[in-house]
Structure formats: structure tokens, C-alpha cells
Residue frames relative to the residue before (quaternion, step in Angstrom):
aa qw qx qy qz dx dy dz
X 1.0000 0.0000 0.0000 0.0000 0.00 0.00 0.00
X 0.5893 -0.7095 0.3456 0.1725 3.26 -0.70 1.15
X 0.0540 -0.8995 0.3943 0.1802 3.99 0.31 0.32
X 0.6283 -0.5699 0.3090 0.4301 3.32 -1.14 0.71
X 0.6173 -0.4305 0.5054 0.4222 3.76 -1.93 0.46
X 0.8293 0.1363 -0.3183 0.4386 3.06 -1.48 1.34
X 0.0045 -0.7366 0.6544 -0.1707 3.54 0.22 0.44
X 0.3516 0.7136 -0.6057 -0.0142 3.77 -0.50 0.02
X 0.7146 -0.4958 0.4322 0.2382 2.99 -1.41 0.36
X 0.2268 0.7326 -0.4964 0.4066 3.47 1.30 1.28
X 0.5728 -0.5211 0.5520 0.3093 3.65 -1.53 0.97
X 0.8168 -0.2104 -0.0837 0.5306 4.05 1.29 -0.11
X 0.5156 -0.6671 0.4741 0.2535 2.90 -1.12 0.31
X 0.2672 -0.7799 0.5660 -0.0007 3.88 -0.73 1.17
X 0.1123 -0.6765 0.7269 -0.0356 3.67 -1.26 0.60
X 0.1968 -0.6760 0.7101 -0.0080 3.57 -0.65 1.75
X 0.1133 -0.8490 0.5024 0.1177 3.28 -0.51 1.52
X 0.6216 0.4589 -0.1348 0.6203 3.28 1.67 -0.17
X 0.3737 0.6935 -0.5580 0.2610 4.28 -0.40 0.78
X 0.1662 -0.7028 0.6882 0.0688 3.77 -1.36 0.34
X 0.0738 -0.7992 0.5965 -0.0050 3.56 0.90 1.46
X 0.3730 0.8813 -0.1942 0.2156 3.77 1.45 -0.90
X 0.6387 0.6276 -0.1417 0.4220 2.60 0.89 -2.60
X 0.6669 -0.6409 0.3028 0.2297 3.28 -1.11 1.82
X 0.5718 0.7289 -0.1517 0.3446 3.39 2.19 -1.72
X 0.7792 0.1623 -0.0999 0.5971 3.14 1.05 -1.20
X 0.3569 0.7495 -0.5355 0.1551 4.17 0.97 -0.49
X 0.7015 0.5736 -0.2783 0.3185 3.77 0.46 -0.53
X 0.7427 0.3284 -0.1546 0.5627 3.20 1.59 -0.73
X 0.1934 0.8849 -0.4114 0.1013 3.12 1.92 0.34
X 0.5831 0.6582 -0.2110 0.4268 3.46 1.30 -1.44
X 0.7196 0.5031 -0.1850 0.4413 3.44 0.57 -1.49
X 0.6950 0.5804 -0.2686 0.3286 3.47 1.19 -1.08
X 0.5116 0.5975 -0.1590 0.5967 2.95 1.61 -1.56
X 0.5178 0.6367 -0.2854 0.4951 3.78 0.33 -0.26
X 0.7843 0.2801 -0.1184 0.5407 3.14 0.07 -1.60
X 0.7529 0.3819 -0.3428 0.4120 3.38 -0.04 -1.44
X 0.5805 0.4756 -0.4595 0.4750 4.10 0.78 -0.55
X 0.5911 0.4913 -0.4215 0.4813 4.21 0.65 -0.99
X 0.8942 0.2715 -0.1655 0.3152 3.82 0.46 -0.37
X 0.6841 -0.5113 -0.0077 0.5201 3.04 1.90 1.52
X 0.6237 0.4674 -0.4934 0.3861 3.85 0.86 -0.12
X 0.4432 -0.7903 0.4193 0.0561 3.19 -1.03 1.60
X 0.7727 0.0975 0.0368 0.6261 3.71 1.45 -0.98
X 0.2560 -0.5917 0.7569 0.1071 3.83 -1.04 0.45
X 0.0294 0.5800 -0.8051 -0.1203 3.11 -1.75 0.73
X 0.2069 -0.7302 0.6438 -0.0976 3.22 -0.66 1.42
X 0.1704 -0.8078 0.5496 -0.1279 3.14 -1.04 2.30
X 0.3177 -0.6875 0.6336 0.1583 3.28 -0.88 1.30
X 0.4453 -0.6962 0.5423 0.1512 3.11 -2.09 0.52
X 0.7950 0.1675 0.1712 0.5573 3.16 0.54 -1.55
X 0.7142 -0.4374 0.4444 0.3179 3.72 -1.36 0.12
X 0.6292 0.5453 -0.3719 0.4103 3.22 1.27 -0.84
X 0.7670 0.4278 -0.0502 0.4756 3.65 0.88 -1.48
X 0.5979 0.5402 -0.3755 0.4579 3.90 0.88 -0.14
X 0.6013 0.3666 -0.4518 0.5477 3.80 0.81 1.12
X 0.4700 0.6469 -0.3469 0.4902 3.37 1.56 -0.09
X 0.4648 0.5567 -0.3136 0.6129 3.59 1.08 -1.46
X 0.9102 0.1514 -0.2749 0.2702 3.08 -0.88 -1.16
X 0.5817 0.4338 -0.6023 0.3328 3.34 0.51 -0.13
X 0.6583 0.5266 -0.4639 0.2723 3.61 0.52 -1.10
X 0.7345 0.4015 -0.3650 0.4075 3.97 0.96 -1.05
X 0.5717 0.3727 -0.5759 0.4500 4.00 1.02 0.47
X 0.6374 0.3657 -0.4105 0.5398 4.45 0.56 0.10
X 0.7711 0.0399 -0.1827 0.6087 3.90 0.26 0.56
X 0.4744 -0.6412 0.5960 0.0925 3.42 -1.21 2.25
X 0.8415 0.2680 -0.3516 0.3105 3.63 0.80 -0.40
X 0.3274 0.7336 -0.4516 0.3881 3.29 1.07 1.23
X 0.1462 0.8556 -0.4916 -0.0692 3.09 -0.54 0.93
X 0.5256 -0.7281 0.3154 0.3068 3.50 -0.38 1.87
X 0.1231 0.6777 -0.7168 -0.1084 3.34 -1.64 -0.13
X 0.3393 -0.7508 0.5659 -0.0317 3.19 -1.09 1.11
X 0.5468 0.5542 -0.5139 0.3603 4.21 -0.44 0.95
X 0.7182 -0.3905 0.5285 0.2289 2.74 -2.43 1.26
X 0.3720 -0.6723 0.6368 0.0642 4.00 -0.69 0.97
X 0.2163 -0.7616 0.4890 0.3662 4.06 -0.19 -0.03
X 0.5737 0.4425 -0.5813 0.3702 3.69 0.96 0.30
X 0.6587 0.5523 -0.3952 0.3239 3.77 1.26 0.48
X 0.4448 0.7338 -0.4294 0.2817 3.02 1.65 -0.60
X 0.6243 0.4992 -0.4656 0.3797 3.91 0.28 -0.33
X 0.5909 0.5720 -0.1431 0.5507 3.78 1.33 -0.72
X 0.4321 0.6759 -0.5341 0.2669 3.65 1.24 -0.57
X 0.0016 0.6490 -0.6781 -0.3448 4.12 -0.79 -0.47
X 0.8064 -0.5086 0.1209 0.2765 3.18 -1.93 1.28
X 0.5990 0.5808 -0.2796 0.4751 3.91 1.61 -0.86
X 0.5324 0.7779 -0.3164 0.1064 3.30 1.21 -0.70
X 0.4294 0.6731 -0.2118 0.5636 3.43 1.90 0.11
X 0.7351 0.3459 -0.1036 0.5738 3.62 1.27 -1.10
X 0.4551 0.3966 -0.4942 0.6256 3.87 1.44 -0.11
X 0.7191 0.5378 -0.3751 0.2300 3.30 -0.15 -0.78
X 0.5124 0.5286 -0.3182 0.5973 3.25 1.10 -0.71
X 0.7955 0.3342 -0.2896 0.4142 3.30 -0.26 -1.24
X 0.6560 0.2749 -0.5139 0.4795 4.06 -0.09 0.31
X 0.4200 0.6471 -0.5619 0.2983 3.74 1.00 0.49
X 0.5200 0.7657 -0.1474 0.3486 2.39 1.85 -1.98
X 0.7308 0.6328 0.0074 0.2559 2.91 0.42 -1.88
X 0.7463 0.1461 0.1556 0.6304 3.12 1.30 -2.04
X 0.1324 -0.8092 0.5590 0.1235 3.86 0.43 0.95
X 0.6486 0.5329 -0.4052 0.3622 3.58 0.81 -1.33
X 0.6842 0.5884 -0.3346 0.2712 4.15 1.00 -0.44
X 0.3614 -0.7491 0.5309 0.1625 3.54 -1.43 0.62
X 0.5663 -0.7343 0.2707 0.2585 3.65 -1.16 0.46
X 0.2927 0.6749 -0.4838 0.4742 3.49 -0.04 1.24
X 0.6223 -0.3431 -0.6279 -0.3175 0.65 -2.23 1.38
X 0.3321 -0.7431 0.5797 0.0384 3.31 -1.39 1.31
X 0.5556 0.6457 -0.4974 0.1647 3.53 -1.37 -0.62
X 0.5313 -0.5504 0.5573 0.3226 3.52 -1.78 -0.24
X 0.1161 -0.6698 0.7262 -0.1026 3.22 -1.58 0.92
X 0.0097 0.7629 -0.6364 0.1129 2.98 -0.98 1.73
X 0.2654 0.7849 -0.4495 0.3339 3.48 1.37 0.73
X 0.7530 -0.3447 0.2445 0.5043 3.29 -1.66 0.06
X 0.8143 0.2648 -0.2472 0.4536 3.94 0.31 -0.53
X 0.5182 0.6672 -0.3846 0.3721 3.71 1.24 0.02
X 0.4832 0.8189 -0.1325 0.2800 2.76 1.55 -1.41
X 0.6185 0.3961 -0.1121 0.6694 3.13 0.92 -1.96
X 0.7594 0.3125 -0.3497 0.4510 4.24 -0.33 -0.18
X 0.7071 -0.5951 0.3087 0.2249 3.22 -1.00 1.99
X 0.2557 -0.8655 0.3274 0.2800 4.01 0.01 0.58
X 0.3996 0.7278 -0.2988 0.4705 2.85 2.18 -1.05
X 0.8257 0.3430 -0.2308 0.3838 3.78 0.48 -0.80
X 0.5211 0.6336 -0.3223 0.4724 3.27 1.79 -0.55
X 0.5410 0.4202 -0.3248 0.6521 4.02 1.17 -0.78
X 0.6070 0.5691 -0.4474 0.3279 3.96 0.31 -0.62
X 0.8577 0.2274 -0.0696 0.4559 3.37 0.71 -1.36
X 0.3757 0.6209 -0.4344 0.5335 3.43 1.80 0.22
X 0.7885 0.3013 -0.2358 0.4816 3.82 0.28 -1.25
X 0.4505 0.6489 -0.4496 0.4170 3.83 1.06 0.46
X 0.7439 0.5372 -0.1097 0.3822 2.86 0.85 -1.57
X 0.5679 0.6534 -0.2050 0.4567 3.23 1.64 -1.08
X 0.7723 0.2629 -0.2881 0.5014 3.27 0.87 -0.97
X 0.3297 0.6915 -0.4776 0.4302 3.86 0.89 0.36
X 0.6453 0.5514 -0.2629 0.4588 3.08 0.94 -1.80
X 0.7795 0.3924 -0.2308 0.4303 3.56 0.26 -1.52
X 0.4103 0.5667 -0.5493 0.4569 4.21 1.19 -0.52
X 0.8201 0.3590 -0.2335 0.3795 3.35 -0.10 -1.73
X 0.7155 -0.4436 0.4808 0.2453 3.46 0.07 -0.35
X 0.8930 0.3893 -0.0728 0.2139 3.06 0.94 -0.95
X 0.5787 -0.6569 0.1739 0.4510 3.83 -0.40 0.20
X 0.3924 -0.7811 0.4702 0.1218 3.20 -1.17 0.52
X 0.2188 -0.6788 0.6575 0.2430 4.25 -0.68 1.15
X 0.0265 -0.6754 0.7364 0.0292 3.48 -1.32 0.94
X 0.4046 -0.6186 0.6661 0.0995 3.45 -1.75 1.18
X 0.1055 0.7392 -0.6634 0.0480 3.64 -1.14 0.19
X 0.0578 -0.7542 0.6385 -0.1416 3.14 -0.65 1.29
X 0.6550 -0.4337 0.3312 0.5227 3.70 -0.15 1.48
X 0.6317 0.3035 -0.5923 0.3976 3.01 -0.13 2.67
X 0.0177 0.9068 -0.4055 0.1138 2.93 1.38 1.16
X 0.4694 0.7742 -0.1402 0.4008 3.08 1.52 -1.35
X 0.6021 0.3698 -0.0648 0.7046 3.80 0.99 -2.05
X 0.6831 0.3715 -0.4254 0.4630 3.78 0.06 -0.61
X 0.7744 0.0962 -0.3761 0.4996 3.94 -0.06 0.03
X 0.5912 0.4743 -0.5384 0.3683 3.57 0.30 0.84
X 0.6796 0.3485 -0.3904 0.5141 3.47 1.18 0.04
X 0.7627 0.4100 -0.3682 0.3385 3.62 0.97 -0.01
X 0.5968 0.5683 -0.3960 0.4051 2.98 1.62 0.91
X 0.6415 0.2930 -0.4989 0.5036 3.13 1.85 0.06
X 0.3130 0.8325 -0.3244 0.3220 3.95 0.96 0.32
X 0.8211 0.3632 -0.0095 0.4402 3.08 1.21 -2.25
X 0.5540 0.0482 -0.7980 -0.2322 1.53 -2.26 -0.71
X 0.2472 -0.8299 0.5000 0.0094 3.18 -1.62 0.38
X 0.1466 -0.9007 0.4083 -0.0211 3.24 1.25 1.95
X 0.5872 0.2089 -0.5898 0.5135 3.69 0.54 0.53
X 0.7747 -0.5198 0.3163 0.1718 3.23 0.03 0.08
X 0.0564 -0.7921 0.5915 0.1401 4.06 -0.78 0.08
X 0.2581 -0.7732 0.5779 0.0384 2.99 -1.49 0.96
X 0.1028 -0.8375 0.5248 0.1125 3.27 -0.17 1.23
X 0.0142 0.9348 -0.3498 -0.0599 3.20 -0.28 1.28
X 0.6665 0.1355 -0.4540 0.5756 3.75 -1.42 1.20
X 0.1644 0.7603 -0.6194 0.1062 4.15 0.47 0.56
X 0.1247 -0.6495 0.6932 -0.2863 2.61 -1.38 1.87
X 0.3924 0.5868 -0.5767 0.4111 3.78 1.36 0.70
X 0.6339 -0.5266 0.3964 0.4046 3.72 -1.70 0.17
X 0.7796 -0.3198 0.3388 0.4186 3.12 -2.22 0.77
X 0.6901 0.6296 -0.2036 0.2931 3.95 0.48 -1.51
X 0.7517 0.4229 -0.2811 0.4209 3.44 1.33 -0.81
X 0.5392 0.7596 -0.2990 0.2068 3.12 1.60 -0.62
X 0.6158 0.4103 -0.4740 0.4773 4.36 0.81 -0.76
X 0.5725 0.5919 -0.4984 0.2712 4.17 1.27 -1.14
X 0.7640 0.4488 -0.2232 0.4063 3.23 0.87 -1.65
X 0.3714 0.6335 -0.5054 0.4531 4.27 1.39 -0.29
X 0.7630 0.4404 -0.3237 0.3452 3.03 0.30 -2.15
X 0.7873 0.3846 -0.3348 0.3467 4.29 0.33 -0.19
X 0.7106 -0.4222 0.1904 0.5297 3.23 1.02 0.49
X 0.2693 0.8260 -0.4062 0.2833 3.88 1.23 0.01
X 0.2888 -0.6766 0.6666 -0.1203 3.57 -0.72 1.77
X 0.0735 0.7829 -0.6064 -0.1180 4.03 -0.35 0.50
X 0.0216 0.8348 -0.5425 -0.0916 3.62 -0.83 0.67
X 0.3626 -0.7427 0.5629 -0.0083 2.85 -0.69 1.25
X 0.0936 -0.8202 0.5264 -0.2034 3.55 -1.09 1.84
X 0.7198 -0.4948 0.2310 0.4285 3.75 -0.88 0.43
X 0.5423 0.5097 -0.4484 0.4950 3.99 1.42 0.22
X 0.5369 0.5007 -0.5335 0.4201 3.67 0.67 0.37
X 0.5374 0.6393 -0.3975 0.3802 3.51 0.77 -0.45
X 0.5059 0.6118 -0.3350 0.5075 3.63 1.50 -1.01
X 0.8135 0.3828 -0.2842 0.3329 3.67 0.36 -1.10
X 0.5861 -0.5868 0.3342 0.4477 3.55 -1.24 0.68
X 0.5740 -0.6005 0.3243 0.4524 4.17 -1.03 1.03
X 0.5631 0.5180 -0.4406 0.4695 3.76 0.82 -0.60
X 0.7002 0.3400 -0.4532 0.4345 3.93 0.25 -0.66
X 0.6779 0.4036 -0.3996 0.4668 3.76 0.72 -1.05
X 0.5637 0.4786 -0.4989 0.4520 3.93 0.26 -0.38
X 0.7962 0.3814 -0.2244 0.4126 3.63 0.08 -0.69
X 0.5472 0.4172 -0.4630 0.5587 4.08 1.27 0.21
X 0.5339 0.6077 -0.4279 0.4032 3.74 1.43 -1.24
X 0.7362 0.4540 -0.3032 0.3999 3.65 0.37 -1.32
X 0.5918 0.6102 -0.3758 0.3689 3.70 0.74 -0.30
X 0.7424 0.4500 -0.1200 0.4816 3.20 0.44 -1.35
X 0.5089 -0.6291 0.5451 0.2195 3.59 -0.52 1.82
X 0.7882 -0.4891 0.3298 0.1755 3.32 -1.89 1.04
X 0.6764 0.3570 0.0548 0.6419 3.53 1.33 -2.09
X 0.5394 0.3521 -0.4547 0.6151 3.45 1.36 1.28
X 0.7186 0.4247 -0.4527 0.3137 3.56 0.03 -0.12
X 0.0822 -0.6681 0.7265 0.1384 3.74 -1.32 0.67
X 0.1942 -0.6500 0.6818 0.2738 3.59 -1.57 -0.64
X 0.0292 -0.7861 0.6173 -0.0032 3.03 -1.39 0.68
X 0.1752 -0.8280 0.4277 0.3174 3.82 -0.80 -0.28
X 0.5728 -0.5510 0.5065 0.3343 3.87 1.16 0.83
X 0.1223 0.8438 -0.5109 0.1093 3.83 0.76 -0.17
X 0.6291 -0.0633 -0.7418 0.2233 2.26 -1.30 1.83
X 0.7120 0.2898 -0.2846 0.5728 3.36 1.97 -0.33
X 0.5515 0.3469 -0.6376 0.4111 3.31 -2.12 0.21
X 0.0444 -0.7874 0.5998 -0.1352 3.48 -0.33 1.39
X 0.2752 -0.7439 0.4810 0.3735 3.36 0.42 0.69
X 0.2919 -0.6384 0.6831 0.2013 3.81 -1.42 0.87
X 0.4995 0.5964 -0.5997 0.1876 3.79 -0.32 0.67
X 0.6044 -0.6330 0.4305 0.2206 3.41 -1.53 1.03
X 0.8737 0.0553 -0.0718 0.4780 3.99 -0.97 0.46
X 0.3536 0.5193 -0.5466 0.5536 3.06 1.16 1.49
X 0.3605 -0.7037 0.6009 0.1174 3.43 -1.44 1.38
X 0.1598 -0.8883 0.4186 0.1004 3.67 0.36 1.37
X 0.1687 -0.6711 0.6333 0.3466 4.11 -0.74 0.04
X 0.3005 -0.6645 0.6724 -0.1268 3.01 -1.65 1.37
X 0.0105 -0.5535 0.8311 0.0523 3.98 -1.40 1.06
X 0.5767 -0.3446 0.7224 0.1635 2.76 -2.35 1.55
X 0.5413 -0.6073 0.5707 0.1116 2.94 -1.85 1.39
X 0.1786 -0.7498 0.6217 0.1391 4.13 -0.19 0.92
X 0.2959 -0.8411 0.4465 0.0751 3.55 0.42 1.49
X 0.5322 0.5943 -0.3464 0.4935 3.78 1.29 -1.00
X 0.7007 0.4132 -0.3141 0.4896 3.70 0.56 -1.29
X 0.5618 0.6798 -0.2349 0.4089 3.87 0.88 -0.83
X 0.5897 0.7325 -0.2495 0.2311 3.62 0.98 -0.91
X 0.5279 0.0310 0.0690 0.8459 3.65 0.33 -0.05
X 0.6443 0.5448 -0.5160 0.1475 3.07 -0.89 0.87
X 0.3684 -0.8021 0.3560 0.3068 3.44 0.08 1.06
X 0.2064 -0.8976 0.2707 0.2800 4.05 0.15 0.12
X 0.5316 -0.6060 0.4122 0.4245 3.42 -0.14 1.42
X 0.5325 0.6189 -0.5639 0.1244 3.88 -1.08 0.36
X 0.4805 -0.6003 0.5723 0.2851 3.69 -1.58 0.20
X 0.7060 -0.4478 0.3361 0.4336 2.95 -1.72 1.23
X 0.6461 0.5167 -0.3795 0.4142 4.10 0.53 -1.19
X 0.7970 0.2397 -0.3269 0.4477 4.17 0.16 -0.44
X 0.1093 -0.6854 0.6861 0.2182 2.87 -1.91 0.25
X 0.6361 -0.6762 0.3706 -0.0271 2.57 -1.29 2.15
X 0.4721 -0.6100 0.5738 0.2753 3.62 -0.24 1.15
X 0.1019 0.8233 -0.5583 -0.0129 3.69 -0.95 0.78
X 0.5859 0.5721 -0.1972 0.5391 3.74 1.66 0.07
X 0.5916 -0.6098 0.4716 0.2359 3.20 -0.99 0.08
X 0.5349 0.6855 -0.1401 0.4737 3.03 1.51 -0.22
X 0.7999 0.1980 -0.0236 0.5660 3.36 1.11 -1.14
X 0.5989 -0.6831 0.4033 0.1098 2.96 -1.69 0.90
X 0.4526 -0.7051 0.5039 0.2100 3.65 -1.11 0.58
X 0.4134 -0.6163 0.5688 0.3546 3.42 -1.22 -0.04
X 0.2587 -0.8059 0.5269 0.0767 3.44 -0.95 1.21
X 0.9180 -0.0454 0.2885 0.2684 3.65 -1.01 0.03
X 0.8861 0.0740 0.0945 0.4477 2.29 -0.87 -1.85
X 0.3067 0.6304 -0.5649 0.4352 4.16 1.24 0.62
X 0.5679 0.5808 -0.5346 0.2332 3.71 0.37 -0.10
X 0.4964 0.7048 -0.3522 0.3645 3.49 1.85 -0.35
X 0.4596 0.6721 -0.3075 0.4924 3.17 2.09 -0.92
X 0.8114 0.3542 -0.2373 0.3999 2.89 -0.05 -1.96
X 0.5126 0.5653 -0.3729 0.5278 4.22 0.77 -0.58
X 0.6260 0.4689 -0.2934 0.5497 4.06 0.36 -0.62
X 0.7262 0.3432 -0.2226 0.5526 3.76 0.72 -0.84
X 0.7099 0.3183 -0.4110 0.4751 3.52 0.46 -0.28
X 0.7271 0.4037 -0.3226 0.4521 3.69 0.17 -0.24
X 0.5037 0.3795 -0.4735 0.6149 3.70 1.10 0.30
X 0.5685 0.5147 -0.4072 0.4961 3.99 0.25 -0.34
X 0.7151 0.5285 -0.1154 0.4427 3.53 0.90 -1.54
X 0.0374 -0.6703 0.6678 0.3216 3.80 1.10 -0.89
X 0.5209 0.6229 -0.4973 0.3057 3.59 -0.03 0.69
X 0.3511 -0.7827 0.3719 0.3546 4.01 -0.76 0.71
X 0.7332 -0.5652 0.2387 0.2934 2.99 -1.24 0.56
X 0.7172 0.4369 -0.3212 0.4376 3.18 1.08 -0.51
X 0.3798 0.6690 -0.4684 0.4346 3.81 1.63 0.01
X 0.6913 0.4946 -0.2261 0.4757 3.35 0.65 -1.89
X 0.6849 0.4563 -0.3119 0.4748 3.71 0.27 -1.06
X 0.6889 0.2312 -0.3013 0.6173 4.30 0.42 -0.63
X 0.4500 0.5868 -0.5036 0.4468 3.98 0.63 0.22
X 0.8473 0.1533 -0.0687 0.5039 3.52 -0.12 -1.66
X 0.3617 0.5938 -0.5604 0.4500 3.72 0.65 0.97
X 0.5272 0.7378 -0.2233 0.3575 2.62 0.75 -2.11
X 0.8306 0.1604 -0.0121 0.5331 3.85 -0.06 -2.01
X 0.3724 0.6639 -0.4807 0.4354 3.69 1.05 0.36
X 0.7819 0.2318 -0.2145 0.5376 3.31 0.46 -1.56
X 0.3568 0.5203 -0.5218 0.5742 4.02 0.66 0.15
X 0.8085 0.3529 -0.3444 0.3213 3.30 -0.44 -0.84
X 0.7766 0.2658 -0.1282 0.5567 3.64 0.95 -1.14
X 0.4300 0.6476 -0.5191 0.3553 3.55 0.91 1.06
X 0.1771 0.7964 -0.5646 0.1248 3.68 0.82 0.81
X 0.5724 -0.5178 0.3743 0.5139 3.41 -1.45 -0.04
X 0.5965 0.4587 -0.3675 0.5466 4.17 -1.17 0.85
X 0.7065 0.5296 -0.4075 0.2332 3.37 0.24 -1.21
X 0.4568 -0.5526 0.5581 0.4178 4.06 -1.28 0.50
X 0.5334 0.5479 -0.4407 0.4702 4.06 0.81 -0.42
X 0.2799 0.6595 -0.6937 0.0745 3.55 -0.99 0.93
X 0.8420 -0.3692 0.3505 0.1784 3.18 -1.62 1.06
X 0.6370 0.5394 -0.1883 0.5175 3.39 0.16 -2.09
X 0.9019 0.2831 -0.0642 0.3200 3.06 -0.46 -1.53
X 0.5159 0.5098 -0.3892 0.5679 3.74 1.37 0.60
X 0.0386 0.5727 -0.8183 -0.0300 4.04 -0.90 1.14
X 0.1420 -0.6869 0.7115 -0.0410 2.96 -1.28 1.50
């Protein structure tokens, strides 16, 4: 049986279901990263565009690395920036790129969401959704304190049988069986570490088994945890320039030359923190949220097939 790209010779094997290898900050060492984090058991990247500007980036990176798997979507801190075709490019690298998923999308009513018209953010969020559901295929969704609007549009939207990934979720313990019950993926990323263990122990316990993924939001969500030996990418300031940086209201985004990104292979971090939260071992959790990873990104097109994964 045929095993997935990157196999390494890791105690497990990991699926970052959520990364921006892309991002202008870290795009140069993209190669090297992929490298490392694959030498230390993470087998596939789904790597999420934002904006028109960066969705030929994706693809180029998921045709030079088999374990890339593309996603393609209008972010809502771009939507003010959208240009008027931006609905018909989009399609077309669907066109273009069959093997790719939808992301990242969603609402954001955070400190920088805030300032970007919401009325238009639900406009091109619930577009995109039904794209998602035409093709077949899954969908990364942001939420930035509008959790609330996020299961009212995905209940008149859904269900949503490939599925959604809510990703670095950081909504309450309470929304979790509403948002399960519509097809809802929770992934869980180095900004839980931020929250006190009694709040993150108590979303962890909510959220059904053959729902959890992990991801690390790469280059940000740095996981904040103490006597942990983190991997860090220097900030390639030149790529950085004019550049707005992809992050959530919850990180702060390395902006200097000086400071360090969140890499990869931290999902070992963020996997250590969920399964101490979980009393559960690590290597359960780790062949667990693979396990619904590749479920999740087994659509029709996709380079992720089933068969050809011994998990």
C-alpha cells in the first residue's frame, strides 16, 4: 500500500490542517520549512490563500511539494481590496487546480475586522460558501468574535457534507454539538495556549473526537507555552514590505527583522497541549486528528486519498 508524501521516521505522523507557508514573511524558506517540519513527522500542509494577490503562490507551491494541499479564498480582512472579477478568478484556479479546497473565508469582527464594512464581509463570505458546496468541496472558515453570525449563516447555508473547518477555534464550549451538527471540523492551533487551561480544557471536552484537526496558522499562532523548545523562521522583512500580514485578532504578528515566526513543525507543540488538556496520549490524538484530516480533505480531485494512507 502506497504511503503518504513525507513519511518520516517520526513516533507520528501529523497533518497541519491550517498553515500560510505562502505568506510573503516566510515564502522564501518555504522549501527548507517543508523539509524540516516533514523530517519531524508532518506528512501534508493545507496551505490557505487570502486574497487575489497570493492564490498563484498556493498553487505554485502545491504543484513543487505533493504534500501541499492548496486552498484558494477571499479572507474578509481582504474583502475591501477584492477587484470587481474577483468571483470569476476565483473560480477559474478552481478550474485550473481541481486537487484545491476553500479557504480562507469567514467574518471578523475583531480589532481590525471591525474597521471593514460587515454587511460586505457576510456578502462575500456566504458567496464563497455556496461555491464551496457547488464543488463539493471543503471549506477553512476564520471567525473573529462572530461566532454568533457564523452559525446563523451556516444554518441557513448548510448542511455541509464536505465539510467545514473552523480553523485556530477559540469560539465557546456551547457552540460546539450546534456547529458539529452542520458539518463543523474544529482545529485547534498555538492561540489556545493563550487561553486560561480551564477555558481551553472545557472547549477541548466539547468538541466530538472525529471533529478535531490541529494546525499552526504558520508563520503565526506561536504557541505561548513554558519549557517547550519551540522552532522559529527569521522574519524575511524584504518579502514583508507593503505587506499587510495575514493574522487573527488573538496573535501578534512578528513585524521586524528581529523576531521570529511560528514554524510547522510547532504542531508537535500545539498536539502536546491538546492531549494534556485531553488526558489522552499523544500518539492516540496525533493518529486521531490525521485520521479526520485526511476524511476531511478527501474530496473528489483532491491529491489526499484514503487507500493510500496507513495511519
Amino acid at each position: 500500500m502506497a504511503q503518504a508524501p513525507g513519511r518520516a521516521a517520526s513516533a507520528v505522523r501529523l497533518f497541519d490542517a491550517h498553515c500560510h507557508l505562502q505568506d510573503p514573511r516566510i515564502a522564501a524558506a518555504a522549501p527548507t520549512i517543508i523539509r524540516a517540519a516533514t523530517a519531524s513527522g508532518v506528512a501534508r500542509f493545507a496551505v490557505n490563500g487570502t486574497s487575489e494577490k497570493d492564490w498563484h503562490l498556493v498553487k505554485q507551491m502545491a504543484q513543487e511539494h505533493p504534500s501541499v494541499v492548496p486552498c484558494f479564498g477571499l479572507h474578509p480582512w481582504w474583502v475591501p481590496e477584492r477587484s470587481p472579477d474577483w468571483m470569476d478568478s476565483l473560480r477559474r484556479f478552481f478550474s485550473e487546480t481541481p486537487e484545491a479546497a476553500v479557504g480562507e473565508i469567514g467574518l471578523d469582527k475583531g480589532s481590525h475586522g471591525k474597521t471593514i464594512d460587515f454587511g460586505e464581509q457576510v456578502e462575500v463570505f456566504q458567496r464563497q460558501l455556496e461555491l464551496a458546496k457547488e464543488l463539493e468541496k471543503p471549506v477553512s472558515v476564520h471567525c473573529v468574535r462572530a461566532f454568533g453570525d457564523l452559525l446563523e449563516i451556516l444554518k441557513q447555508s448548510g448542511p455541509f457534507p464536505a465539510g467545514v473547518l473552523l480553523h485556530s477555534y477559540m469560539g465557546s464550549a456551547e457552540m460546539v454539538i450546534s456547529l458539529a451538527n452542520l458539518g463543523c471540523y474544529f482545529s485547534l492551533s498555538g492561540f489556545l495556549t493563550g487561553l486560561k487551561s480551564t477555558k481551553a480544557k472545557q472547549i477541548l471536552q466539547a468538541i466530538p473526537l472525529d471533529k478535531i484537526l490541529l494546525e499552526t496558522d504558520a508563520p503565526d499562532a506561536l504557541p505561548k507555552m513554558d519549557d517547550v523548545s519551540l522552532s522559529t523562521v527569521l522574519v524575511d522583512s524584504s518579502g514583508a514590505d507593503g505587506y499587510k500580514c495575514h493574522r487573527d485578532a488573538n496573535s501578534q504578528a512578528a513585524t521586524s527583522s528581529n523576531e521570529s515566526l511560528n514554524h510547522p513543525a510547532n504542531i508537535h507543540i500545539v498536539l502536546k497541549f491538546v492531549a494534556s488538556l485531553l488526558e489522552m496520549p499523544e500518539t492516540t490524538l496525533a493518529e486521531m486528528s490525521y485520521k479526520n484530516a485526511i476524511q476531511l480533505f478527501s474530496y473528489p480531485g483532491s491529491k489526499v486519498h484514503p487507500e493510500a494512507e496507513t495511519v
